[in-house]
C-alpha positions in Angstrom: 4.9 1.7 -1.5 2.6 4.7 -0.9 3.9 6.7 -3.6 3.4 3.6 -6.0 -0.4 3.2 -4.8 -1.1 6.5 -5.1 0.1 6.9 -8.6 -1.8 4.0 -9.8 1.1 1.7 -10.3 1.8 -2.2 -9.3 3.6 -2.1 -6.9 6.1 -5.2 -5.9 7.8 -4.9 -2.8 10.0 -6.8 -0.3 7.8 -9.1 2.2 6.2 -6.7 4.0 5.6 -6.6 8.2 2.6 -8.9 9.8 1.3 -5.0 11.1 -2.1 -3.1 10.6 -0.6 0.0 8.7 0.4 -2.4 5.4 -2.5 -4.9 6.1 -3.6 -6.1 2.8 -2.1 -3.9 0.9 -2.8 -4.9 -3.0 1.1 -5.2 -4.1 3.0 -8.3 -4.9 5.8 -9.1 -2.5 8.5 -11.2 -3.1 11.1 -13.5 -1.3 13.8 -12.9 -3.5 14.5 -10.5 -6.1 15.4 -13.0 -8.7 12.2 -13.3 -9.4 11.2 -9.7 -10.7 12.0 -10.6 -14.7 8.9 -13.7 -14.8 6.5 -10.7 -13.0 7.2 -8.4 -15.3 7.1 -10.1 -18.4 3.8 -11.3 -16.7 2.1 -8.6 -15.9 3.3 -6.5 -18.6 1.1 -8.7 -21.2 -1.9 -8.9 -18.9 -3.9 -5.8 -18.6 -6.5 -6.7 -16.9 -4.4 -8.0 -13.6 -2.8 -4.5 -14.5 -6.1 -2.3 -13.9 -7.2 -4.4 -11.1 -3.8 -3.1 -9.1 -4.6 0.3 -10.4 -7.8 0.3 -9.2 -7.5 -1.7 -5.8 -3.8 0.4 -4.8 -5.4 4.0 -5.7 -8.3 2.7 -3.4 -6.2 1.4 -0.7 -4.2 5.0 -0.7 -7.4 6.9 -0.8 -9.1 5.0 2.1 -5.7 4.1 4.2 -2.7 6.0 3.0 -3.7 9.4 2.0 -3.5 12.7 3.5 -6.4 13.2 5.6 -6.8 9.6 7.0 -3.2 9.9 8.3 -3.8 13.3 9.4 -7.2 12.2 11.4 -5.1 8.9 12.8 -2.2 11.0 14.4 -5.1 13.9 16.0 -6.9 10.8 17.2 -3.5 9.8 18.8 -2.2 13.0 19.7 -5.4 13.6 21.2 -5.6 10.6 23.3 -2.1 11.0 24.4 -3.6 14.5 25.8 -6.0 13.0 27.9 -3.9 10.1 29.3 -1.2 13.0 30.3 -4.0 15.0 32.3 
């Protein structure tokens, strides 16, 4: 999924967990796999829904996925762990 957002792509993806790290996420999940041909040939004639996912998954990577809000996430963590340990 994050390699998807970052590149700018749609991404559709398995149902994804009820947890705060993929919390609305803009991808497309699906039940069953069946379904992949009818979004595909959907999507691939509407560009608009196309540059909406482009827009809103590079956004979600930038502000939730990327580099340095992981990196700050895990000091904040590591750091707190620190303290707790004495």
């Amino acid at each position: 999924m994050n390699e998807g957002l970052r590149a700018g792509c749609l991404v559709i993806t398995n149902m994804l967990p009820d947890e705060p790290f993929p919390k609305d996420a803009p991808v497309i999940q699906v039940d069953h796999w069946k379904v992949l041909p009818a979004l595909m040939k959907r999507y691939a004639r509407d560009l608009d829904a196309l540059e909406h996912y482009r827009q809103a998954g590079l956004a979600f990577w930038r502000n939730r996925l990327s580099e340095p809000v992981i990196g700050a996430q895990v000091a904040k963590f590591l750091n707190a762990a620190d303290r707790a340990r004495g």
